[in-house]
C-alpha positions as CSV (number, residue, x, y, z in Angstrom):
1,X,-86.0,-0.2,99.6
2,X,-86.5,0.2,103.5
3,X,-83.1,-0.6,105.1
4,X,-83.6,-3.9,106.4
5,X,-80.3,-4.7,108.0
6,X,-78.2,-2.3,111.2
7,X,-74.6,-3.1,111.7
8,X,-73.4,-3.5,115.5
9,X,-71.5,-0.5,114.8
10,X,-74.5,1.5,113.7
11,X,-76.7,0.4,116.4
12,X,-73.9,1.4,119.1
13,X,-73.9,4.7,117.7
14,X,-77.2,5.4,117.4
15,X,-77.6,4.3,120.8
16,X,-74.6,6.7,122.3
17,X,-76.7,9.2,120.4
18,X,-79.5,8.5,122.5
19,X,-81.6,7.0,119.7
20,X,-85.0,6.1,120.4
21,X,-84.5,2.8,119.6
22,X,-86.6,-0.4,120.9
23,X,-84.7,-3.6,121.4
24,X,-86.0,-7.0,120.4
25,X,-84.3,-10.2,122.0
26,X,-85.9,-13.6,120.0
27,X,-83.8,-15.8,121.1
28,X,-85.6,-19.2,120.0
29,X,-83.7,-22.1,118.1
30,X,-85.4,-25.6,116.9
31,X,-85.2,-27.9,119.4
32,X,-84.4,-25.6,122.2
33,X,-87.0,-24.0,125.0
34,X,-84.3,-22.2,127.0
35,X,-84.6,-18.7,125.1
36,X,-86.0,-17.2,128.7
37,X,-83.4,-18.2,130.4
38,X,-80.3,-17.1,128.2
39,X,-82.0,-13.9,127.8
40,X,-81.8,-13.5,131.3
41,X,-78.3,-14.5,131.6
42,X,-77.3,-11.6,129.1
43,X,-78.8,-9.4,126.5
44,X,-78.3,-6.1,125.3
45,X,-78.6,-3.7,127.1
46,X,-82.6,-2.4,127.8
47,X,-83.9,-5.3,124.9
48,X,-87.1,-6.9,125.6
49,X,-87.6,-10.8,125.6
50,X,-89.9,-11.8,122.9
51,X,-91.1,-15.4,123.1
52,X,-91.0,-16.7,119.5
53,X,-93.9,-19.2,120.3
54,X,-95.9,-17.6,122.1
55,X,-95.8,-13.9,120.8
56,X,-94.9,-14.2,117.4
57,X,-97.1,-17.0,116.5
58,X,-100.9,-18.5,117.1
59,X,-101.3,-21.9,118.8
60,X,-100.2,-24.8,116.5
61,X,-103.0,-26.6,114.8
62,X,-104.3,-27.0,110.8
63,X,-102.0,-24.1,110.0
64,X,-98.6,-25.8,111.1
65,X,-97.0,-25.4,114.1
66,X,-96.1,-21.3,114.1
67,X,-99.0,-19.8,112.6
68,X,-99.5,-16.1,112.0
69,X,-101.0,-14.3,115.1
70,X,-103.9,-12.5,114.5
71,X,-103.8,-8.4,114.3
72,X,-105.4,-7.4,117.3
73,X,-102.5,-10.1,119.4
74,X,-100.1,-9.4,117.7
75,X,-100.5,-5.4,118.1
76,X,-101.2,-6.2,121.7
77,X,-97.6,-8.2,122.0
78,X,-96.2,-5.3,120.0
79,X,-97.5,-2.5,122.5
80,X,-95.9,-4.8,125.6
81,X,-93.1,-4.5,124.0
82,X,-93.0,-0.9,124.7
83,X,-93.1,0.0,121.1
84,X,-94.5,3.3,119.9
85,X,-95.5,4.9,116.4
86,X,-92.3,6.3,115.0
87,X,-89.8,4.4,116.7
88,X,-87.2,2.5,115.3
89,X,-86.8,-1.6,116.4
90,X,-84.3,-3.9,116.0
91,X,-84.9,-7.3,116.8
92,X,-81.9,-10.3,116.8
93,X,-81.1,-13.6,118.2
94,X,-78.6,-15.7,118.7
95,X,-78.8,-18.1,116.3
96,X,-78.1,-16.9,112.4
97,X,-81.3,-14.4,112.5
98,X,-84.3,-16.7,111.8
99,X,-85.5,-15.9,114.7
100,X,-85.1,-12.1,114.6
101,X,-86.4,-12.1,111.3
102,X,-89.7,-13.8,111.8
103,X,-90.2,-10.3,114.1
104,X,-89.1,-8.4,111.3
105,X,-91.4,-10.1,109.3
106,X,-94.6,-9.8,111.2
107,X,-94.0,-6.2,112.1
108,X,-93.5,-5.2,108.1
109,X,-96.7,-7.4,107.5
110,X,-98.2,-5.3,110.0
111,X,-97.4,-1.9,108.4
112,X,-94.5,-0.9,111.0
113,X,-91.5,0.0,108.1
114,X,-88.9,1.1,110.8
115,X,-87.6,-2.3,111.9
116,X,-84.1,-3.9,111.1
117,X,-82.0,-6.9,111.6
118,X,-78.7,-6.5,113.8
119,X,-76.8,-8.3,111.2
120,X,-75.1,-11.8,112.9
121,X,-77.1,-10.8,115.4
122,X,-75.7,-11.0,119.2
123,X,-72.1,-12.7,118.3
124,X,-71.7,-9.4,116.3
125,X,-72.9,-6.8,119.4
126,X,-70.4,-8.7,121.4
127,X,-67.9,-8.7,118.6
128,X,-67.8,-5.3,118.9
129,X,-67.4,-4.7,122.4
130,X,-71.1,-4.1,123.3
131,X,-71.8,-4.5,126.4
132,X,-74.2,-7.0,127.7
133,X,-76.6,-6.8,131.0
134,X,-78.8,-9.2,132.8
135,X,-82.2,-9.6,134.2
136,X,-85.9,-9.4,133.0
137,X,-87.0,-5.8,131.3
138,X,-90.4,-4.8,131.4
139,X,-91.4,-1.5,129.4
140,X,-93.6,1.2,129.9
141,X,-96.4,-0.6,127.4
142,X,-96.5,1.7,124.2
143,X,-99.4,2.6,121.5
144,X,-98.7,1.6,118.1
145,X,-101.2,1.2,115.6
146,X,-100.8,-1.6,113.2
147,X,-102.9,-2.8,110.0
148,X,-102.3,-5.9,108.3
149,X,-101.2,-7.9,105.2
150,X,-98.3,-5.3,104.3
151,X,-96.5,-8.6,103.2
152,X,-96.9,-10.9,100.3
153,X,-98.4,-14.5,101.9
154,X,-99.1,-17.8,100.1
155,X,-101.5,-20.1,101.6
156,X,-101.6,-23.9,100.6
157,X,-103.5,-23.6,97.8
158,X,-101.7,-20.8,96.3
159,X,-98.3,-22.3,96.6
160,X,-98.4,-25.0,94.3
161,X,-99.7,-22.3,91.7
162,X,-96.8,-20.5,92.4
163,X,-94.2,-23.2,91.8
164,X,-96.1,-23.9,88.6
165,X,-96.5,-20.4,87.4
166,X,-92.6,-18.8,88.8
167,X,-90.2,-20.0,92.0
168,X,-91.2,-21.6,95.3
169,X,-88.8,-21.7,97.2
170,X,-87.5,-24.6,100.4
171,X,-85.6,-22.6,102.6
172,X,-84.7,-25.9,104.7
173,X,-81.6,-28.1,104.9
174,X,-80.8,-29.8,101.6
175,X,-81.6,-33.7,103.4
176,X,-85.3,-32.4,104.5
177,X,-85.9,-30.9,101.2
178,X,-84.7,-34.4,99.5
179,X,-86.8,-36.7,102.1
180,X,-83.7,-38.3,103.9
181,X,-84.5,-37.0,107.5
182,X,-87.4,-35.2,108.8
183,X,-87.0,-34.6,112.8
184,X,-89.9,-32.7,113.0
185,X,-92.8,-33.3,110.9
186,X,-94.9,-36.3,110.1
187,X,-93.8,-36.5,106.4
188,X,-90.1,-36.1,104.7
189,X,-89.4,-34.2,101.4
190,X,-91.0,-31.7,100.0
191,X,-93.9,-29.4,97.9
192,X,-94.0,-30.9,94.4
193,X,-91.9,-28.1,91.9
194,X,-90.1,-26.4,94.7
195,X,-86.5,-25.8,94.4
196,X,-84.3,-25.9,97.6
197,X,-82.1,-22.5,98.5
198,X,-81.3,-23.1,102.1
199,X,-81.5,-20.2,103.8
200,X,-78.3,-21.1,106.3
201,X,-76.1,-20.5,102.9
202,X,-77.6,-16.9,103.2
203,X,-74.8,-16.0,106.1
204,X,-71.3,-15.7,106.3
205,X,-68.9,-17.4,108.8
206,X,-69.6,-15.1,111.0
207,X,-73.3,-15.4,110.9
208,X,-74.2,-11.8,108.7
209,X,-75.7,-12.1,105.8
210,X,-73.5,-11.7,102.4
211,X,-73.4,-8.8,100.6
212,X,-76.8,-8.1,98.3
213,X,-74.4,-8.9,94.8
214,X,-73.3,-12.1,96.0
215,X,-76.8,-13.2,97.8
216,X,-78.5,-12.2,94.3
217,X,-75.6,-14.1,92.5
218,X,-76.6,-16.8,94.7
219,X,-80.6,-16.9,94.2
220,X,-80.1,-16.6,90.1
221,X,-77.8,-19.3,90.1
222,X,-80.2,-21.8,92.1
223,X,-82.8,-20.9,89.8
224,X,-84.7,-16.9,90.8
225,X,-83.5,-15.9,87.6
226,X,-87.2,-15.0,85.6
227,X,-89.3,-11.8,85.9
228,X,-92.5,-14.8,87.4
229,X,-93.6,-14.2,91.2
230,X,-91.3,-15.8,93.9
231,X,-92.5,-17.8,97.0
232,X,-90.7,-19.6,99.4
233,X,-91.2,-21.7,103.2
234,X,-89.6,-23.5,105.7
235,X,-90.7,-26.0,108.2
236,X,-93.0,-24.0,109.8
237,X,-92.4,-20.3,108.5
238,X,-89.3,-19.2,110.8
239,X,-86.2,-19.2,108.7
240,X,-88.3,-18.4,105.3
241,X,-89.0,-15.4,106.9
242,X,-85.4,-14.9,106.9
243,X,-85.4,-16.0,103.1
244,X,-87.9,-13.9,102.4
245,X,-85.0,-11.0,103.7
246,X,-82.4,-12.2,101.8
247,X,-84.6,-12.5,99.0
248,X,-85.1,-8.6,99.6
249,X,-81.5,-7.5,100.1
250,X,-80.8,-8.8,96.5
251,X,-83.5,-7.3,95.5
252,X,-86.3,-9.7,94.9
253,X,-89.6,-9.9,96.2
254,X,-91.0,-12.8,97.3
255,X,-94.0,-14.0,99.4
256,X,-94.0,-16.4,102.6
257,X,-95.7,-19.5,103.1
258,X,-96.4,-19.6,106.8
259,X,-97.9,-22.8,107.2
260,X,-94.8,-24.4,105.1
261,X,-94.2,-27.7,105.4
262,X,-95.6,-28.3,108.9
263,X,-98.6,-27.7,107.5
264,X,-98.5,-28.7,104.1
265,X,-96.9,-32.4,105.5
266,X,-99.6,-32.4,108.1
267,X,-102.6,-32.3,105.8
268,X,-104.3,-35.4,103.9
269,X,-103.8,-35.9,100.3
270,X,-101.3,-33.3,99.8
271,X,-98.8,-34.5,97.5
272,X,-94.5,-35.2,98.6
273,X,-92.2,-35.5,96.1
274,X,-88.6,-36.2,97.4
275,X,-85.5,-36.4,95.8
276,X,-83.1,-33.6,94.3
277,X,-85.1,-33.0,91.5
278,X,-88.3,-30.2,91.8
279,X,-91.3,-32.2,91.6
């Protein structure tokens, strides 16, 4: 498996090396649209500001409200963010890696391998004494060539079939996936035969993500425990993508549903089932 995680103390190293490394800031959170500006405030040092909504996701419509880019952006955004064939990224946030992983995500769809998570992300840099620097940084633009569809995607249609034929997953908070509160989208609860695995219970205290035994100890005990394909979403295909990693570090494989709820809830005669109970 490619590594998909770099400890603080790794990426320091590497760095003091004089590793080519290119630094990924995506600091977005629900309900928040002052990324920019914390960026600004203090990042690490030589990372590049990735706008979450804008460069790691089409305009919301039909598709939900973070939609895949298309290659040819998203290549473009990937290029402006200095990055070159061969190098080796590392996106995080500030905010238990949803974020950071939605980067990670499109770049492996997109064929680039050589990306990782700074596990707990910038609480962890800081942790360990790394230093932090201010300002806007604007790369030399780099070349890298990307493809597309590296990664396994559901679309609506195919995710009811997978809940029916193996696991599809709801990465959200336990009272969305039952229908008790919904803040965001126009519907509460949830894809008929989905089971919910929040993805928050994927991190420690300190916000990096449990070791592989205990996060596949955690999967099979939810339910991931048959050989049948895995699926799983979100509200709007952001902290699935960190499921989706989890999923990986404990070895299983699973596809993302990027449309997820926001989609699924924003469509006519799609069916809601609330409640504990799948479906």
């Amino acid at each position: 498996m490619t590594a998909i995680l770099i400890s603080a103390a790794e990426l320091k190293s590497t760095l003091a090396n004089g590793g080519p490394v290119r630094l990924l800031d995506v600091r977005w959170e629900l309900g928040r649209s002052d990324g920019h500006r914390r960026y600004l405030e203090g990042h690490l040092p030589g990372a590049v500001y990735v706008d979450l909504d804008t460069e790691l996701s089409a305009p919301a419509g039909p598709e939900g409200r973070h939609p895949l880019p298309s290659t040819s952006v998203f290549e473009e955004m990937a290029q402006g963010w200095g990055i070159n064939d061969g190098d080796t990224v590392v996106a995080y946030d500030a905010s238990g890696g949803a974020a950071a992983a939605r980067a990670w995500w499109l770049l492996r769809h997109a064929g680039f391998e050589n990306v990782r998570l700074l596990d707990g992300g910038l609480r962890a840099w800081q942790a360990d004494g790394g230093p932090l620097e201010t300002g806007q940084i604007t790369p030399v633009p780099g070349a890298v060539s990307l493809s597309w569809g590296h990664m396994p995607v559901l679309d609506m249609a195919a995710a009811p079939q997978l809940a029916a034929e193996g696991v599809l997953i709801d990465a959200r908070a336990p009272e969305r996936f039952r229908g008790e509160n919904e803040p965001v989208d126009p519907q509460a609860g949830h894809i008929p035969g989905a089971i919910n695995i929040p993805a928050a219970g994927n991190l420690d205290a300190n916000g990096r993500y449990l070791p592989a035994r205990e996060l596949r100890q955690r999967f099979e005990a939810a339910g991931v425990d048959s050989p049948g394909p895995v699926g799983t979403y979100c509200g709007s295909g952001i902290y699935a993508s960190a499921q989706v990693a989890a999923l990986a570090l404990a070895g299983i494989d699973a596809a993302l549903y990027p449309g997820s709820w926001s989609q699924w809830s924003s469509t006519p005669g799609q069916p809601v089932a609330t409640g504990a109970a799948d479906g």
